[in-house]
N, C-alpha and C positions, 0 to 999 in steps of 0.2 A: 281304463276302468274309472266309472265314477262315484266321487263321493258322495256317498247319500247321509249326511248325517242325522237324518232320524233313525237309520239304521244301525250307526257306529254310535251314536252318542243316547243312548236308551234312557241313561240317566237326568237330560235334559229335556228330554219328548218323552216320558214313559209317568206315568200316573196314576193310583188308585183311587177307585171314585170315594176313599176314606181319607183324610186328611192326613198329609206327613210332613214333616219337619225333613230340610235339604237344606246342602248348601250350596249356592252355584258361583262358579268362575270369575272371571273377566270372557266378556264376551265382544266380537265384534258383530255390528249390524249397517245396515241401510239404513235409513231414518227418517221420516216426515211426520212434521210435526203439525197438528192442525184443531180447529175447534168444529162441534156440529153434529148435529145425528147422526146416527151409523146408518149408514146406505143415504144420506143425504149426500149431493153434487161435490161438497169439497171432500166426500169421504170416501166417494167412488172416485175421484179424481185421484186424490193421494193414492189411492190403491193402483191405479194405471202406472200414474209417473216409481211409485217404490218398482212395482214388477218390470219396469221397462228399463229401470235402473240395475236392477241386481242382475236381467236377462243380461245385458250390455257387459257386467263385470264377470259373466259367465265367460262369455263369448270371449271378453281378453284373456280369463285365466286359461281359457280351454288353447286358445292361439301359444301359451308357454307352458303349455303340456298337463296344465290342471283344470280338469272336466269335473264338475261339479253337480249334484240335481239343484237345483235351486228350492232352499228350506218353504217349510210352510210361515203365511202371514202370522204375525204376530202383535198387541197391540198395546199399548201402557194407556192407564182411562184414570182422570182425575176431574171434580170440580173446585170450582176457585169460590167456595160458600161451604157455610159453615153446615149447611143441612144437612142431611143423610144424602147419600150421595143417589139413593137410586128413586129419591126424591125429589130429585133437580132435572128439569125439562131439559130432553134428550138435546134440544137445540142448545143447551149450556154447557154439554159435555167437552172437555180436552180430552185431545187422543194422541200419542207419537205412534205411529204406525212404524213395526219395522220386520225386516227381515235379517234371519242371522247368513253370516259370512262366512266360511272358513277362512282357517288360519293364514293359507297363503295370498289372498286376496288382500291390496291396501287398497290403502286412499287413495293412491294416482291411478286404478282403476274402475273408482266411482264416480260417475257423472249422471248429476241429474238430482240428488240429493246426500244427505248427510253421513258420515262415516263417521260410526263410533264403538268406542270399546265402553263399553257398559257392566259394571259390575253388580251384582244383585244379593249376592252374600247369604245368609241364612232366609229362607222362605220356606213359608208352607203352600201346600198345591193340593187337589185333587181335581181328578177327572171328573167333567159334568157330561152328562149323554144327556142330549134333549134338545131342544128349541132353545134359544138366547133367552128368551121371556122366562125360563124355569131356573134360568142362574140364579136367583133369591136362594133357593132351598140347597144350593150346593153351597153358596157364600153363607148361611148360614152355620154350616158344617164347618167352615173355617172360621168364621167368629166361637162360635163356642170351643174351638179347639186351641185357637188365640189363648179363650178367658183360663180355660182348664190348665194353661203351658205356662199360664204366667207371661203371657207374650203381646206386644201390642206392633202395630201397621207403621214400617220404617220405611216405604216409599210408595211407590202408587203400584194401583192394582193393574195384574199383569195377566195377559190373557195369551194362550197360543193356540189357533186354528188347526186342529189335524185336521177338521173336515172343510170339504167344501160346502158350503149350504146352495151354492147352483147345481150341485149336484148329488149329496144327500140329503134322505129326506129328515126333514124336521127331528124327529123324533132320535134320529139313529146320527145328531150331529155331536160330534166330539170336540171337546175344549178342554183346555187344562186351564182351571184358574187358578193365579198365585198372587201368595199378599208375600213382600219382604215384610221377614219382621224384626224385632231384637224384644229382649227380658227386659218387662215391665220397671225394673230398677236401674237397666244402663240407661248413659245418657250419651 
């Protein structure tokens, strides 16, 4: 039997297109880290070398009897400027690209990039259905749910692929976008 955990884990893949307040894990991932447009050469590359990596660590967990689906891509997007972020030329963008693990998969079975347990903690999320270009109106959903909570952005914004866009169409693409956040008073 495999584990699918978009299916077991609804709580980390599951999202209302209304903004909520979550808290998430320790989690472990695959990881490449990179800078560049999205769909530019080092960002279709990292995406080959992550899936070719986490296929690999399938393939040894599946050989000691843990068969897995391999999760969907996921992404962390920050820029290194002070500007609005979705005002800084795509070609400025940072990205770590990852994919989550399960639990029984380690580090001596990943080759090819980085193994990390990543912790995220309190965030807010909602589902965006649309093309990447309409994320503004769903990020705004979570900015003013930030301003309303008393809440402000405690690491980089966090994106996870349910769909494929090679193969859904624009309109009908699913994303969960997430901001970590903490209460405007802690520090």
């Amino acid at each position: 039997m495999k584990l699918d955990l978009a299916k077991t884990d609804k709580h980390y893949y599951h999202a209302s297109t209304e903004p909520a307040l979550r808290t998430f894990d320790t989690y472990a991932y695959v990881t490449v880290t990179g800078s560049g447009a999205p769909a530019g050469p080092e960002y279709v590359a990292a995406i080959e070398s992550l899936y070719r990596t986490a296929y690999g660590a399938k393939k040894i967990a599946k050989l000691a009897g843990h068969d897995f689906v391999v999760p969907k891509l996921e992404g962390l997007w920050w820029v290194e400027s002070d500007e609005p972020p979705l005002t800084v030329p795509r070609e400025q963008w940072h990205w770590k690209l990852m994919v989550r693990m399960p639990e029984f998969v380690t580090a001596a079975m990943v080759h090819g990039a980085t193994f990390e347990q990543i912790t995220e903690g309190d965030a807010i999320q909602a589902l965006h259905i649309g093309p990447y270009a309409t994320e503004p109106e769903t990020l705004a959903k979570l900015e003013a749910f930030m301003a309303a909570e008393g809440l402000t952005m405690n690491g980089r914004h966090h994106e996870i692929y349910l769909s494929d866009p090679r193969r859904a169409p624009a309109a009908k693409t699913r994303t969960i976008l997430r901001h970590p956040v903490r209460r405007v008073a802690e520090k």
